[in-house]
C-alpha positions in Angstrom: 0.0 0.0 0.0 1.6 3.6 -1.0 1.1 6.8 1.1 -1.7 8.6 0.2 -1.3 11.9 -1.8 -2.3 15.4 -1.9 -4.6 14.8 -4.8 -5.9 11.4 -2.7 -6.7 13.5 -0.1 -8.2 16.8 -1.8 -10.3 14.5 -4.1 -11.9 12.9 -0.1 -10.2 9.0 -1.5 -8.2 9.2 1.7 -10.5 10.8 4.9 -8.2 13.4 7.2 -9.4 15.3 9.8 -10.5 19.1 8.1 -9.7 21.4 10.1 -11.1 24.9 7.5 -11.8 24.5 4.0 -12.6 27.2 1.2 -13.4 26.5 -2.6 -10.0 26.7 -3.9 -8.3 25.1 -0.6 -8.0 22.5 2.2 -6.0 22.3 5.1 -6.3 19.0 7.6 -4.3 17.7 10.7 -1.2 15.7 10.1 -1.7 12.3 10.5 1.5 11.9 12.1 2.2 15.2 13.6 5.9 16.8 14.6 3.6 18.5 17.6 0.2 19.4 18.3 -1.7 21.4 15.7 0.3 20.2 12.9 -1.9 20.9 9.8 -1.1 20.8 6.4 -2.5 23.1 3.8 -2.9 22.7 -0.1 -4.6 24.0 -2.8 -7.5 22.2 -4.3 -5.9 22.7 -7.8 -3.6 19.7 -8.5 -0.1 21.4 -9.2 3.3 19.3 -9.3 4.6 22.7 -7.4 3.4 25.3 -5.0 5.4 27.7 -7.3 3.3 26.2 -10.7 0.6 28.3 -9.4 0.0 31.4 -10.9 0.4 34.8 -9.1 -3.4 35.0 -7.8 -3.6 31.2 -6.7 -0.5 31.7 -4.7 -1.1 35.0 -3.0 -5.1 33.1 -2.1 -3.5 30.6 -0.8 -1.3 32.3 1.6 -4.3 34.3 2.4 -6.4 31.0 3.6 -2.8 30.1 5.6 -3.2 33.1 7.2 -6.6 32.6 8.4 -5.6 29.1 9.6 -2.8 29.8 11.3 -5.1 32.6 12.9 -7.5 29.8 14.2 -4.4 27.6 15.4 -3.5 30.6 17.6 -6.6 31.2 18.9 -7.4 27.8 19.5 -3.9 25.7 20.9 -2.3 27.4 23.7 1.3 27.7 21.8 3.9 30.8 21.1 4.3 30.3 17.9 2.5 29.5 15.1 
């Protein structure tokens, strides 16, 4: 059995915990987490590269980041996010 992929994942073949999503993005809690809070964050368009995406997609999806890491704050009792 291979690890399941970003595209396995966005498409809902492989179920993850979703912690916000938005049309264009998802962002889920690691399944095997360096520390608590640990979520990942892609784009719902299938790109071999964050840097593939064109100027708008990127600068939206550093936007949803933001509002993520926002929540993270709010939410886990941590210095940094």
């Amino acid at each position: 059995m291979t690890a399941p992929t970003f595209a396995d994942v966005v498409t809902r073949r492989h179920v993850v915990h979703v912690v916000a999503e938005d049309d264009r993005h998802l962002a889920w809690l690691a399944e095997r987490p360096a520390r608590e809070g640990h979520v990942i964050v892609a784009t719902k368009q299938l790109v071999d590269s964050v840097w593939d995406l064109d100027a708008e997609a990127h600068a939206s999806l550093w936007a949803f980041c933001r509002e993520v890491a926002r929540t993270l704050r709010q939410r886990l009792p941590c210095q940094r996010v």
